[in-house]
Jmol script that loads the backbone (N, CA, C; Angstrom):
load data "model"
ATOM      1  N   UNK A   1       4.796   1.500 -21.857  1.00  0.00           N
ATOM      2  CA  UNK A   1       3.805   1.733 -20.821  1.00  0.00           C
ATOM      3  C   UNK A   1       4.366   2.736 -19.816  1.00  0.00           C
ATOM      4  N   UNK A   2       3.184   3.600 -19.446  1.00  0.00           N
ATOM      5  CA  UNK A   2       3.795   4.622 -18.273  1.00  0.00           C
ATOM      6  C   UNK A   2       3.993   4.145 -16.687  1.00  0.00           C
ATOM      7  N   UNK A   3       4.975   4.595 -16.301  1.00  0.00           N
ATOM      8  CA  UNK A   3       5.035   4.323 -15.245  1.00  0.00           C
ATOM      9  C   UNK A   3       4.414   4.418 -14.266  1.00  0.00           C
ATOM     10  N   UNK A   4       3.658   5.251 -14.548  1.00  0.00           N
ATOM     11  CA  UNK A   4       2.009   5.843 -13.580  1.00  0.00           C
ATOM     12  C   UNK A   4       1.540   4.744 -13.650  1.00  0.00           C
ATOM     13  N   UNK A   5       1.186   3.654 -14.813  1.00  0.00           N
ATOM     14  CA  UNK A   5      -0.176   2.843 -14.521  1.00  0.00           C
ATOM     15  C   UNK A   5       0.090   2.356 -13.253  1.00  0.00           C
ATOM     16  N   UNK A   6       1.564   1.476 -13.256  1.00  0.00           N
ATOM     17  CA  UNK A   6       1.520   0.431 -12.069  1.00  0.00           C
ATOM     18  C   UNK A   6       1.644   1.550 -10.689  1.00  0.00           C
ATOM     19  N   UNK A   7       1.735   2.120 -10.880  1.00  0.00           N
ATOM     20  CA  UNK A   7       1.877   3.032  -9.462  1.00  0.00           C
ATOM     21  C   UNK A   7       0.041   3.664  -8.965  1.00  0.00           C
ATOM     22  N   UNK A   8      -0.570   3.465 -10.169  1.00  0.00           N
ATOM     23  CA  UNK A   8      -2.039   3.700  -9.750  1.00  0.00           C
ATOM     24  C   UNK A   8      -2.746   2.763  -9.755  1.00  0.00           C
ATOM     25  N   UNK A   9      -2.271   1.656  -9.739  1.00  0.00           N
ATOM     26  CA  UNK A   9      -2.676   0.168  -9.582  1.00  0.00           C
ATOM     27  C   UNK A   9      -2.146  -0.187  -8.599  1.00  0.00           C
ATOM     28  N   UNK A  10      -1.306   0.101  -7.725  1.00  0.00           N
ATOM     29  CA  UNK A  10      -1.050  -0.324  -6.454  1.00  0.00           C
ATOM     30  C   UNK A  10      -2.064   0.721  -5.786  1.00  0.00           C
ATOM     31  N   UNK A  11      -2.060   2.099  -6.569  1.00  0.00           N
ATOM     32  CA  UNK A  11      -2.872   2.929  -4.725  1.00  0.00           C
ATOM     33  C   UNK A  11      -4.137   2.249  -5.255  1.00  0.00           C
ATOM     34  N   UNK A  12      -4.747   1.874  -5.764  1.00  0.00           N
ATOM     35  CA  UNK A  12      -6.383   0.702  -5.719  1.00  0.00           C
ATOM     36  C   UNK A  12      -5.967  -0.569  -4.886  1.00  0.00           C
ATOM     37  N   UNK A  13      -5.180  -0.970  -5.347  1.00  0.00           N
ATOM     38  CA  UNK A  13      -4.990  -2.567  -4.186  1.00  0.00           C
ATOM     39  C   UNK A  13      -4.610  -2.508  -2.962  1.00  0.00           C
ATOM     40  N   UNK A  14      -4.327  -0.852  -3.077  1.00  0.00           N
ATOM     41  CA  UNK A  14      -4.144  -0.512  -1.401  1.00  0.00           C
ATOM     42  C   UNK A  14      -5.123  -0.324  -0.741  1.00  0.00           C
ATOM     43  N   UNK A  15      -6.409   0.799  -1.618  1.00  0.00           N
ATOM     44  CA  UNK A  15      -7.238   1.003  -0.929  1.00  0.00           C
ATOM     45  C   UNK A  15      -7.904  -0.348  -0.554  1.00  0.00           C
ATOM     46  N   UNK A  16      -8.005  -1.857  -1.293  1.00  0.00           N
ATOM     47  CA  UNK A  16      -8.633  -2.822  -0.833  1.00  0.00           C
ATOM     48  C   UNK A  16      -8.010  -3.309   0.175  1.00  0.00           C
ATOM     49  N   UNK A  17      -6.990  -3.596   0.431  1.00  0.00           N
ATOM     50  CA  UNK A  17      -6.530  -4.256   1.294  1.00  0.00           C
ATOM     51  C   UNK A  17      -6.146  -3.635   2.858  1.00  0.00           C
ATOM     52  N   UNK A  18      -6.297  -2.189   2.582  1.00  0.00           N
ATOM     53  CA  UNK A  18      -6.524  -0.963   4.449  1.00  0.00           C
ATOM     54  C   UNK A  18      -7.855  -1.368   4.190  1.00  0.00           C
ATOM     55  N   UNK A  19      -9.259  -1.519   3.705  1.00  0.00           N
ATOM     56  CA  UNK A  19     -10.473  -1.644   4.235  1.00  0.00           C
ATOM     57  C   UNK A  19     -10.040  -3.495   4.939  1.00  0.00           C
ATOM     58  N   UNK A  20      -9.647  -4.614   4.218  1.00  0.00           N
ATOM     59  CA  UNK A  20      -9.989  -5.527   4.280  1.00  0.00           C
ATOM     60  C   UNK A  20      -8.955  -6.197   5.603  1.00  0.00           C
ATOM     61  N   UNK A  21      -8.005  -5.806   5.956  1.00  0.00           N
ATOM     62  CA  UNK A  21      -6.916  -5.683   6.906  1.00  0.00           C
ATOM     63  C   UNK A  21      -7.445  -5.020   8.325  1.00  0.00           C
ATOM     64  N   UNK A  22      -8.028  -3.741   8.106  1.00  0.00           N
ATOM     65  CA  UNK A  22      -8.275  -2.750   9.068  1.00  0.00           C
ATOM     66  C   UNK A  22      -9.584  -2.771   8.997  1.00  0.00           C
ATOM     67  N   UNK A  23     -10.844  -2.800   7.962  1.00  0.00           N
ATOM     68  CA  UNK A  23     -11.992  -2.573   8.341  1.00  0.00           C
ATOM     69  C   UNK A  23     -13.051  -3.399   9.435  1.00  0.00           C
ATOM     70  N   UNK A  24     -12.701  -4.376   9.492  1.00  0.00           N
ATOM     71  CA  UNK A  24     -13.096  -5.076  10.755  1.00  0.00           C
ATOM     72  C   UNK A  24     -12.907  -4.270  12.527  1.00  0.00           C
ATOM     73  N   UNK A  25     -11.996  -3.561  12.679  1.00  0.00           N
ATOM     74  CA  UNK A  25     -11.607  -2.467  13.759  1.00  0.00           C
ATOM     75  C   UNK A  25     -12.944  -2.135  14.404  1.00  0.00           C
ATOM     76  N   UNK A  26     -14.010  -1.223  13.139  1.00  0.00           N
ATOM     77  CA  UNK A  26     -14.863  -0.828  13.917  1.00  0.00           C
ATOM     78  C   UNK A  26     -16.209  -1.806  14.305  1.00  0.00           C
ATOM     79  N   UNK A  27     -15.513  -3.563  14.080  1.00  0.00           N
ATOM     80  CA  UNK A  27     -16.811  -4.011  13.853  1.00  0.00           C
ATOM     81  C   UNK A  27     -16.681  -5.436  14.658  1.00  0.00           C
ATOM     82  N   UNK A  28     -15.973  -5.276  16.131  1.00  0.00           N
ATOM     83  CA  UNK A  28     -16.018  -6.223  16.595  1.00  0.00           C
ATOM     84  C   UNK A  28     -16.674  -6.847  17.538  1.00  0.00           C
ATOM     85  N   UNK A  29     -17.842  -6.480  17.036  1.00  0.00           N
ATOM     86  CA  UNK A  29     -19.195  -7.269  17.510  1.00  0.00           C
ATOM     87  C   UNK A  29     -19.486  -8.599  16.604  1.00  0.00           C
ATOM     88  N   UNK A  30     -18.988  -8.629  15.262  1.00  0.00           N
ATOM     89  CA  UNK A  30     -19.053  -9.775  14.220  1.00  0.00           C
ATOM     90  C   UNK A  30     -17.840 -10.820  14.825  1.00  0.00           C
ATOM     91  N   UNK A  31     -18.029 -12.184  14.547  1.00  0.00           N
ATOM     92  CA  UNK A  31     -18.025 -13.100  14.403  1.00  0.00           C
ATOM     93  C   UNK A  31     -16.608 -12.993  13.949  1.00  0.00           C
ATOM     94  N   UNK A  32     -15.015 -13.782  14.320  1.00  0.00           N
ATOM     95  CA  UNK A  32     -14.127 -13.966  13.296  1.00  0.00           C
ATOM     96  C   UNK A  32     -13.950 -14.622  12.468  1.00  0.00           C
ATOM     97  N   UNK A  33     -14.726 -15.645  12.435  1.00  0.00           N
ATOM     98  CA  UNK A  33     -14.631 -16.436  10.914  1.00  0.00           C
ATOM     99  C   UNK A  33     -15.283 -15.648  10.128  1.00  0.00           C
ATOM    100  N   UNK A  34     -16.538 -15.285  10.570  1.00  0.00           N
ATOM    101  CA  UNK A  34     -17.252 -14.316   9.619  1.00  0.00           C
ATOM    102  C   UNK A  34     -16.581 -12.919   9.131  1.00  0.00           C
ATOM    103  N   UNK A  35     -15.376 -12.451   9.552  1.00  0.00           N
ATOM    104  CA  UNK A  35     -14.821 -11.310   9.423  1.00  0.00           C
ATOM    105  C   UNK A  35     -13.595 -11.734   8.766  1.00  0.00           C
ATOM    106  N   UNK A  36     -13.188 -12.862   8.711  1.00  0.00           N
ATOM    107  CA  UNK A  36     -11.796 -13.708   7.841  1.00  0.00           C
ATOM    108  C   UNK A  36     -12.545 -14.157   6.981  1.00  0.00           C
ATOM    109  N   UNK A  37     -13.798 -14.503   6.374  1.00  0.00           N
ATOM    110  CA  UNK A  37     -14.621 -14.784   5.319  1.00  0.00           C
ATOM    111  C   UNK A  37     -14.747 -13.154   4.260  1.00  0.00           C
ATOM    112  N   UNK A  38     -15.213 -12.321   4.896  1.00  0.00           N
ATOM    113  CA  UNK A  38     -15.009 -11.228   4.724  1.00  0.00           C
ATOM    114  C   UNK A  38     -14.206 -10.284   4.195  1.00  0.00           C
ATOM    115  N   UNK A  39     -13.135 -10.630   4.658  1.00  0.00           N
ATOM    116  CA  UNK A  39     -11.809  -9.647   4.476  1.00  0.00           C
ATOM    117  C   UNK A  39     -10.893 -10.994   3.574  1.00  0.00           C
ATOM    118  N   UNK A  40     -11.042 -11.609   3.548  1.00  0.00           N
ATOM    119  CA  UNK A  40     -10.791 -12.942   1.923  1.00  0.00           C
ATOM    120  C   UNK A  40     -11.507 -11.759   1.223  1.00  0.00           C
ATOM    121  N   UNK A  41     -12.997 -11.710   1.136  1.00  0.00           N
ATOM    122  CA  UNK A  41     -13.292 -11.822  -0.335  1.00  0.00           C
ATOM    123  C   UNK A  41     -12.984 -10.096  -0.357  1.00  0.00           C
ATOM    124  N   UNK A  42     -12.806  -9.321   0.336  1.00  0.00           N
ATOM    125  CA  UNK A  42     -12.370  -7.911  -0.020  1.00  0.00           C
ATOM    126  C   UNK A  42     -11.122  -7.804  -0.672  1.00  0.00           C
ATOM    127  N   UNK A  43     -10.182  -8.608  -0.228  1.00  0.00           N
ATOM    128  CA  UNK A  43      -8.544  -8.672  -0.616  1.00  0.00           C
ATOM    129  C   UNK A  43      -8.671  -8.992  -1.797  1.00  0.00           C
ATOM    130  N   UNK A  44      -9.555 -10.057  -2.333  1.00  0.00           N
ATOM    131  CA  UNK A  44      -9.317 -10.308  -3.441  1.00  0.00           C
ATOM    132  C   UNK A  44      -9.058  -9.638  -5.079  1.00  0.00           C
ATOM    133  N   UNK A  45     -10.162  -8.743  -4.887  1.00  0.00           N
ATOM    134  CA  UNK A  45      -9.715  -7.250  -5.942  1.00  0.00           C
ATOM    135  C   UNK A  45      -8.287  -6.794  -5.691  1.00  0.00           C
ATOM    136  N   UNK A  46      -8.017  -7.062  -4.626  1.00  0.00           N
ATOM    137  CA  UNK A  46      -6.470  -6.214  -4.221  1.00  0.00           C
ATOM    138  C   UNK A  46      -5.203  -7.371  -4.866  1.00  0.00           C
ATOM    139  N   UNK A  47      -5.883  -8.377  -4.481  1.00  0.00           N
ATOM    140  CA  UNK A  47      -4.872  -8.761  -5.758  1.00  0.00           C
ATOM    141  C   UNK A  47      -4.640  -9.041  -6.799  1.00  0.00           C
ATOM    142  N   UNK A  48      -6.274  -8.695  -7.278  1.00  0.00           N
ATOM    143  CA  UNK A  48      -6.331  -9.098  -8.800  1.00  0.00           C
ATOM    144  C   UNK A  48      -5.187  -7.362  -9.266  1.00  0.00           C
ATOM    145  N   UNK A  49      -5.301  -6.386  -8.655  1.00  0.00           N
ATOM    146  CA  UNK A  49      -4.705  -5.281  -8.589  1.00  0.00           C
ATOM    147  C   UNK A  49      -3.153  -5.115  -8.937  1.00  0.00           C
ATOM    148  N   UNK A  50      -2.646  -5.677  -7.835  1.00  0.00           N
ATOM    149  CA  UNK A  50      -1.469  -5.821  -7.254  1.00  0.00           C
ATOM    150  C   UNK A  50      -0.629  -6.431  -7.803  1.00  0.00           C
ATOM    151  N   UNK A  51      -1.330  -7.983  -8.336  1.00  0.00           N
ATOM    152  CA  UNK A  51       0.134  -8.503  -8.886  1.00  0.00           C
ATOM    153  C   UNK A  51      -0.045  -7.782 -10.399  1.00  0.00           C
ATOM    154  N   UNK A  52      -0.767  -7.645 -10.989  1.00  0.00           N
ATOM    155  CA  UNK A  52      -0.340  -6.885 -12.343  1.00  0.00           C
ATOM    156  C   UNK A  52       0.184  -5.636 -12.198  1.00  0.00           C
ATOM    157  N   UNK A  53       0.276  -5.047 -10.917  1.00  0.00           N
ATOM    158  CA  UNK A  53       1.102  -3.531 -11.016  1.00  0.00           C
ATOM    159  C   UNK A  53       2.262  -3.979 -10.687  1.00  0.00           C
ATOM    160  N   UNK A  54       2.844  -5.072  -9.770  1.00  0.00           N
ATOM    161  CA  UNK A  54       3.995  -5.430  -9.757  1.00  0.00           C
ATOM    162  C   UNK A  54       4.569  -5.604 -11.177  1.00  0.00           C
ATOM    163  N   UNK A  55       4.143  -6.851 -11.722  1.00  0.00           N
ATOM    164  CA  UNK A  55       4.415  -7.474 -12.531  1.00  0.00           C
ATOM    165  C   UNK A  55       4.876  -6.088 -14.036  1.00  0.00           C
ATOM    166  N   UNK A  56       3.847  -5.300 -13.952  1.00  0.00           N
ATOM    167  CA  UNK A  56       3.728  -4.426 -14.605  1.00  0.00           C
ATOM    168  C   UNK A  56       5.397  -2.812 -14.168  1.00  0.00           C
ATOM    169  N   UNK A  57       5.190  -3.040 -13.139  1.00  0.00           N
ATOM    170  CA  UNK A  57       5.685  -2.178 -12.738  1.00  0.00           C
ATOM    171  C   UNK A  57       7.661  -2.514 -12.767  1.00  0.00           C
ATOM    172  N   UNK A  58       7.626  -3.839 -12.342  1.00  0.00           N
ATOM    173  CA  UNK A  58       8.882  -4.514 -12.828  1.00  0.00           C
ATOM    174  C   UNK A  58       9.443  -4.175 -13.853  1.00  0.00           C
ATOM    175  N   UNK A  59       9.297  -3.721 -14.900  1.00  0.00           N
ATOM    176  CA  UNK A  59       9.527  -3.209 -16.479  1.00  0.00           C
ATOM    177  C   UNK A  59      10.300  -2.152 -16.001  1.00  0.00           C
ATOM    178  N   UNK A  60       9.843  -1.218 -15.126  1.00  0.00           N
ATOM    179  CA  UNK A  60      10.338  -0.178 -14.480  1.00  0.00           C
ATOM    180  C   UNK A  60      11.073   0.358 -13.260  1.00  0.00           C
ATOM    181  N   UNK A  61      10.700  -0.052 -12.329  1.00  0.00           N
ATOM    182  CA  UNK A  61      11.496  -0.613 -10.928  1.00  0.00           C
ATOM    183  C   UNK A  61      11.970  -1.579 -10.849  1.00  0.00           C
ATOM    184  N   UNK A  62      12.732  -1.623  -9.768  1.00  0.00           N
ATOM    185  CA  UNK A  62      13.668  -2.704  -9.739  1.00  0.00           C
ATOM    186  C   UNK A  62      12.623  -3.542  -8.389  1.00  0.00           C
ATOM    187  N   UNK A  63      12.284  -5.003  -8.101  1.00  0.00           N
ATOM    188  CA  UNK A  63      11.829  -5.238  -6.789  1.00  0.00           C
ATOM    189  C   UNK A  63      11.727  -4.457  -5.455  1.00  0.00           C
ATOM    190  N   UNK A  64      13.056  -4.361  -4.947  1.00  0.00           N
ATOM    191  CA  UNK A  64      13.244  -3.300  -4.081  1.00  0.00           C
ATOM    192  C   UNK A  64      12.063  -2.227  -3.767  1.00  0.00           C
ATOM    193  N   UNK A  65      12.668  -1.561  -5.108  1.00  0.00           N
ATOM    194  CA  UNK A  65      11.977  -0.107  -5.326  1.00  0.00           C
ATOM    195  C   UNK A  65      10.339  -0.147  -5.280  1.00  0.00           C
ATOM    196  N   UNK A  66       9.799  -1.124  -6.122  1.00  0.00           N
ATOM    197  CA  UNK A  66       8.408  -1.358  -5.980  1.00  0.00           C
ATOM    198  C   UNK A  66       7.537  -1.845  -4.749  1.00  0.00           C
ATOM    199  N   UNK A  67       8.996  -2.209  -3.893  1.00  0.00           N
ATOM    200  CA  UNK A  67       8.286  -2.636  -2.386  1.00  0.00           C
ATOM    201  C   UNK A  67       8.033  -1.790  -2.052  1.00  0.00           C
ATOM    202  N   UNK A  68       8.942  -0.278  -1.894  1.00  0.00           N
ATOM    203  CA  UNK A  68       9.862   0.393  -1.345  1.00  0.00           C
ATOM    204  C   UNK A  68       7.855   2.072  -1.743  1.00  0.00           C
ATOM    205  N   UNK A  69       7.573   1.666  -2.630  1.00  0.00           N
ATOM    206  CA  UNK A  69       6.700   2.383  -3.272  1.00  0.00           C
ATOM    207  C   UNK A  69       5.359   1.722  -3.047  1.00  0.00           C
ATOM    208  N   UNK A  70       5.214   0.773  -2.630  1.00  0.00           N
ATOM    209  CA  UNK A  70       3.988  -0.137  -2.140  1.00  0.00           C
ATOM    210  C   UNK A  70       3.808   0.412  -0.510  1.00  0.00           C
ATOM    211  N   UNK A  71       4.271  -0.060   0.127  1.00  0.00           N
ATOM    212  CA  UNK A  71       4.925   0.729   1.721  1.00  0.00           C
ATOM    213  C   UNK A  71       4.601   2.364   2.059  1.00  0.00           C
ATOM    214  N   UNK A  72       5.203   3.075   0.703  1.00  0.00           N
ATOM    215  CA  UNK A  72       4.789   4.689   1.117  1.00  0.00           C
ATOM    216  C   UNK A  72       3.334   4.720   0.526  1.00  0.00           C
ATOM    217  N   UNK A  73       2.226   3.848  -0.398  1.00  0.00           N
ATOM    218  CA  UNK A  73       1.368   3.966  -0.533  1.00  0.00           C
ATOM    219  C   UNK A  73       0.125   3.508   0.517  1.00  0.00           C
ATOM    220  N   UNK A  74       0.853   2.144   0.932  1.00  0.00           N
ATOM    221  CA  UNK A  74       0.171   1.254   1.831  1.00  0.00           C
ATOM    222  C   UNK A  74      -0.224   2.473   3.132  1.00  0.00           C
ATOM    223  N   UNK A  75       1.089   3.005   3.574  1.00  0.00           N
ATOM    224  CA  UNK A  75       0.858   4.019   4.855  1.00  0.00           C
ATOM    225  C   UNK A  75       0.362   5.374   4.633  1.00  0.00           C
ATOM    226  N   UNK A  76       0.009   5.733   3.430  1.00  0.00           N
ATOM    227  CA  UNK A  76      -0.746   7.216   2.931  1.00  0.00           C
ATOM    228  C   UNK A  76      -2.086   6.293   2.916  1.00  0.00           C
ATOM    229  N   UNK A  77      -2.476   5.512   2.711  1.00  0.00           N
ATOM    230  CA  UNK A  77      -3.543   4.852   2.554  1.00  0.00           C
ATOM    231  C   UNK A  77      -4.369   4.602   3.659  1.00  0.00           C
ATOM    232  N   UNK A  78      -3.150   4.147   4.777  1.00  0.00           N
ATOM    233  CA  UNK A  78      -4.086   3.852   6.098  1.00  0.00           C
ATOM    234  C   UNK A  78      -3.973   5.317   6.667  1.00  0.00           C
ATOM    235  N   UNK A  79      -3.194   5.927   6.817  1.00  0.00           N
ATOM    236  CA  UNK A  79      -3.631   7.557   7.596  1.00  0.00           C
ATOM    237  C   UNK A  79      -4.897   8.031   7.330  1.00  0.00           C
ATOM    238  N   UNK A  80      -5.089   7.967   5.853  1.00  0.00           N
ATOM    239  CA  UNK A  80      -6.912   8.605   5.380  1.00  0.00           C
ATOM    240  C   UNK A  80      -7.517   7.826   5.927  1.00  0.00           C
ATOM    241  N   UNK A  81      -6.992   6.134   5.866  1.00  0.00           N
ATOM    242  CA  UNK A  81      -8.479   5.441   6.952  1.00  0.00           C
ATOM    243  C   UNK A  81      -9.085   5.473   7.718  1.00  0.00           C
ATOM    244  N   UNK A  82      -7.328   5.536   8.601  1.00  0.00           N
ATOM    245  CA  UNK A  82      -7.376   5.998  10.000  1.00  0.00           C
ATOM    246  C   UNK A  82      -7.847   6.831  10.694  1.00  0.00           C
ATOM    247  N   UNK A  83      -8.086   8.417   9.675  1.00  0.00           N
ATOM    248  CA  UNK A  83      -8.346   9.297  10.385  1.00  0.00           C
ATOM    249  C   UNK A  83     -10.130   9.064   9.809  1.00  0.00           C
ATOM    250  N   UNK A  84     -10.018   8.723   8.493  1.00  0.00           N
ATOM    251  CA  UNK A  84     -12.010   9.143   8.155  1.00  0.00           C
ATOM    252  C   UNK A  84     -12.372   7.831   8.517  1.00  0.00           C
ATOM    253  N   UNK A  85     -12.143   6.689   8.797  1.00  0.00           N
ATOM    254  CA  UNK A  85     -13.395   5.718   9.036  1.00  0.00           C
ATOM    255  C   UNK A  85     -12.936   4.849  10.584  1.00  0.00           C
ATOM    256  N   UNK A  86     -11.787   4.975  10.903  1.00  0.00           N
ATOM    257  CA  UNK A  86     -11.768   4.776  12.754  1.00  0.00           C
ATOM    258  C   UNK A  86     -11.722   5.549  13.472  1.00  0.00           C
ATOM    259  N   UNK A  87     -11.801   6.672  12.614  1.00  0.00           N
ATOM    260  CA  UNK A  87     -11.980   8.065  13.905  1.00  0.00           C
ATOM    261  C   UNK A  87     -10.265   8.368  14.672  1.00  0.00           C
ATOM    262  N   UNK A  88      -9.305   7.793  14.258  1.00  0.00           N
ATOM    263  CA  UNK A  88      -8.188   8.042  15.103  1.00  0.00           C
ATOM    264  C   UNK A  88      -7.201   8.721  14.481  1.00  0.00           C
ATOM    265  N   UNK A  89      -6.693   9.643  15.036  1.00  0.00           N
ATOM    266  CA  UNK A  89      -5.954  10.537  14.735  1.00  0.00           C
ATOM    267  C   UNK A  89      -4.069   9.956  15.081  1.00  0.00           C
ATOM    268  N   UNK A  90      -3.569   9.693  14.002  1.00  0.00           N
ATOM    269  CA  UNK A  90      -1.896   9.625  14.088  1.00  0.00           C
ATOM    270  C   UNK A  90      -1.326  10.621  15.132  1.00  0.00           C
ATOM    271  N   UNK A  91      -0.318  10.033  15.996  1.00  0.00           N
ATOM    272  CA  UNK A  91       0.430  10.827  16.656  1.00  0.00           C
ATOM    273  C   UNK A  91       1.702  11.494  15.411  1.00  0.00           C
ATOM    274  N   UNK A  92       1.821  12.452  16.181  1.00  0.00           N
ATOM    275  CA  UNK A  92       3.130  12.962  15.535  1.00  0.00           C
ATOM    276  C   UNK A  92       4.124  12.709  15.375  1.00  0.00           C
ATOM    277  N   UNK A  93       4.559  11.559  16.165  1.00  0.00           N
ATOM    278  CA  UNK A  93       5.427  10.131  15.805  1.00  0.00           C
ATOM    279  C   UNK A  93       5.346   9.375  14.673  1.00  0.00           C
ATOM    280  N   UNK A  94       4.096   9.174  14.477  1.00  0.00           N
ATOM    281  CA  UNK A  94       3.863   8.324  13.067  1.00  0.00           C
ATOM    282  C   UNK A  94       3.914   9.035  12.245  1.00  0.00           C
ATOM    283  N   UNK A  95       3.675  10.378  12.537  1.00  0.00           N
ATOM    284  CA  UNK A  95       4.120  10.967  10.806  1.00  0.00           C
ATOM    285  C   UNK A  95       5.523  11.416  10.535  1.00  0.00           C
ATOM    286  N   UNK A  96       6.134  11.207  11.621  1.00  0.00           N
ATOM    287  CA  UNK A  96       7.752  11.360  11.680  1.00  0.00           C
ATOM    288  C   UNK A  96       7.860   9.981  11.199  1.00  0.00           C
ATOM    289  N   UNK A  97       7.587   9.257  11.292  1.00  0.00           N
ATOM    290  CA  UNK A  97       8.204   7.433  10.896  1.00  0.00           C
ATOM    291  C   UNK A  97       7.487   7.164   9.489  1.00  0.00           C
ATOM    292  N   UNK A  98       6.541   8.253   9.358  1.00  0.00           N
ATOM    293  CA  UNK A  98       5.919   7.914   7.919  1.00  0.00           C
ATOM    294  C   UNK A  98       7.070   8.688   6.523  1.00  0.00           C
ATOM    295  N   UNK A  99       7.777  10.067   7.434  1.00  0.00           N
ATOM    296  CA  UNK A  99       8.456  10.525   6.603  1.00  0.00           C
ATOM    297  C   UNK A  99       9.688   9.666   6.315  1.00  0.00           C
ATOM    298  N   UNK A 100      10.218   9.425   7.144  1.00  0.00           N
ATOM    299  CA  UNK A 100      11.370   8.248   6.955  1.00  0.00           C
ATOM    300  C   UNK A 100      11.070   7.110   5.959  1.00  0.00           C
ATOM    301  N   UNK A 101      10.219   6.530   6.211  1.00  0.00           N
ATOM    302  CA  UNK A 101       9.597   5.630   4.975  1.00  0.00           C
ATOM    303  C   UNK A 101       9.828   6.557   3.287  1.00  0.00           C
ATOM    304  N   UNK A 102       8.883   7.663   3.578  1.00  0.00           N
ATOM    305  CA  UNK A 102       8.817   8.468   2.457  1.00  0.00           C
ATOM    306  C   UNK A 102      11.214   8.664   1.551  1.00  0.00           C
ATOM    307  N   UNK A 103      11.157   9.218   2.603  1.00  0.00           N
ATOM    308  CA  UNK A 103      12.634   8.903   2.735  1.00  0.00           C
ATOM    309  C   UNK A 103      13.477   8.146   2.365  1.00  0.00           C
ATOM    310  N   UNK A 104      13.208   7.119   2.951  1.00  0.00           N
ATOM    311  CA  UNK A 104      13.989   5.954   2.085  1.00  0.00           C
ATOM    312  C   UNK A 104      13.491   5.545   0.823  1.00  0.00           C
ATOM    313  N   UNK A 105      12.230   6.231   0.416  1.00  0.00           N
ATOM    314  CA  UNK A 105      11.541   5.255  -1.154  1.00  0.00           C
ATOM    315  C   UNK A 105      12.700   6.492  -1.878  1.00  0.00           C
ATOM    316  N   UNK A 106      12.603   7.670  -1.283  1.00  0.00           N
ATOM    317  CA  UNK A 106      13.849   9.162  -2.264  1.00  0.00           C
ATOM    318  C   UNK A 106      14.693   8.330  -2.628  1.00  0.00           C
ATOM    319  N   UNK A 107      15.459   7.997  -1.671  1.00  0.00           N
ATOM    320  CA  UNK A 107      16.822   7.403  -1.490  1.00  0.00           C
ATOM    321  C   UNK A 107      16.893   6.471  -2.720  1.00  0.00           C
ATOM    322  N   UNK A 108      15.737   5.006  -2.521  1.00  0.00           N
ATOM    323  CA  UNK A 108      15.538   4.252  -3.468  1.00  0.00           C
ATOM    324  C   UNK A 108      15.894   4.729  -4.804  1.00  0.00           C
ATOM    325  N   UNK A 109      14.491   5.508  -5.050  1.00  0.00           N
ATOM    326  CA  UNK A 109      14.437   5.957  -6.146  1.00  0.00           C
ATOM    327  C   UNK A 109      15.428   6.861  -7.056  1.00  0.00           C
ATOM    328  N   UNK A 110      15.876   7.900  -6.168  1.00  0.00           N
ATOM    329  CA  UNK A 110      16.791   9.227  -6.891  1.00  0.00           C
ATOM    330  C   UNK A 110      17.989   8.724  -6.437  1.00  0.00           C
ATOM    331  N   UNK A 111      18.192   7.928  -5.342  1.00  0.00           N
ATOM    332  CA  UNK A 111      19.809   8.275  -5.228  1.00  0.00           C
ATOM    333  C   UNK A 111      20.725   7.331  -5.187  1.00  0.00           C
ATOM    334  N   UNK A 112      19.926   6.513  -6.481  1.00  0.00           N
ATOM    335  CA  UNK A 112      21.073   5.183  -7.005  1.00  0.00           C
ATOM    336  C   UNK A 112      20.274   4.786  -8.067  1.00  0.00           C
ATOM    337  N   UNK A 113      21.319   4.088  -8.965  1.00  0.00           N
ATOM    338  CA  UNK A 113      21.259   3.659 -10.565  1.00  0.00           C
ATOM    339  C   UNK A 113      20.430   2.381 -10.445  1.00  0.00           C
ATOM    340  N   UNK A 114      19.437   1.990 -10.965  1.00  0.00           N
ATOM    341  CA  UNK A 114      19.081   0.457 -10.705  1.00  0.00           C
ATOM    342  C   UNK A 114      19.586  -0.253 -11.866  1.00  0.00           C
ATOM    343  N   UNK A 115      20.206  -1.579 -10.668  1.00  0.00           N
ATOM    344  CA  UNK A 115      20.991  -2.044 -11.446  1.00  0.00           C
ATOM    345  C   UNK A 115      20.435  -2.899 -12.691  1.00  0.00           C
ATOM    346  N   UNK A 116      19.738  -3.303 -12.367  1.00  0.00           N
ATOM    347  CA  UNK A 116      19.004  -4.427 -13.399  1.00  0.00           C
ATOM    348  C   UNK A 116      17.734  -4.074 -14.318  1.00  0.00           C
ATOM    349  N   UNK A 117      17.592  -2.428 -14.009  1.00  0.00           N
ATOM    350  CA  UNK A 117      16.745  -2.079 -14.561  1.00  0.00           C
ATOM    351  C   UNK A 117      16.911  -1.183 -15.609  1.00  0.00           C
ATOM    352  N   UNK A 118      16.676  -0.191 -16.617  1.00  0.00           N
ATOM    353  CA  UNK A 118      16.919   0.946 -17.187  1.00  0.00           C
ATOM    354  C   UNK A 118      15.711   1.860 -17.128  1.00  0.00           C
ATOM    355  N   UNK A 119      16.265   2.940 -16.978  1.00  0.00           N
ATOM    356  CA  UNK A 119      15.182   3.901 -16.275  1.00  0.00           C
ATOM    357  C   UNK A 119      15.237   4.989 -17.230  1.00  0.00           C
TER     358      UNK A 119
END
end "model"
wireframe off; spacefill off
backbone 0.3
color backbone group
């Protein structure tokens, strides 16, 4: 199996879980039970998603690494949210702290042997 699948199976369980996490933001005129009723049943695709790209992705990454690659997806995920459906624009701080993230998944990835894994 390619290593792409589980890595394009996390950016889908990402996109569910920045709407179902964050989409309530623009909508707090609703009710919070009604918006924790809500954002349950949105998550739920995200993890029907998620644990098979882990699980999947384990074959190939090491834990770590798949966090480490969940994290730089999770935060490319909310920037597009952020900017197309709350209207808010990242400071230039956060995309300095987004590169560092990006950064350490390098590090992860290229600049050590995993141990328990074969790559």
């Amino acid at each position: 199996m390619s290593r792409l699948v589980p890595i394009l199976l996390l950016c889908a369980s990402n996109v569910f879980m920045t709407i179902a996490w964050y989409g309530h933001l623009r909508h707090k005129d609703k009710g919070l039970l009604l918006t924790i009723f809500v954002a349950w049943m949105i998550a739920l695709p995200e993890y029907m998603l998620q644990v098979p790209a882990n699980r999947m992705g384990h074959a190939h990454f090491t834990a770590p690494q798949l966090k480490l690659i969940q994290e730089a997806i999770s935060i490319t995920a909310f920037i597009g949210f952020s900017i197309l459906y709350l209207r808010e624009l990242p400071k230039w701080t956060d995309y300095v702290a987004f590169a560092f993230v990006v950064a350490g998944l390098a590090i992860s990835l290229f600049g050590r042997i995993a141990v328990f894994k074969t790559a």
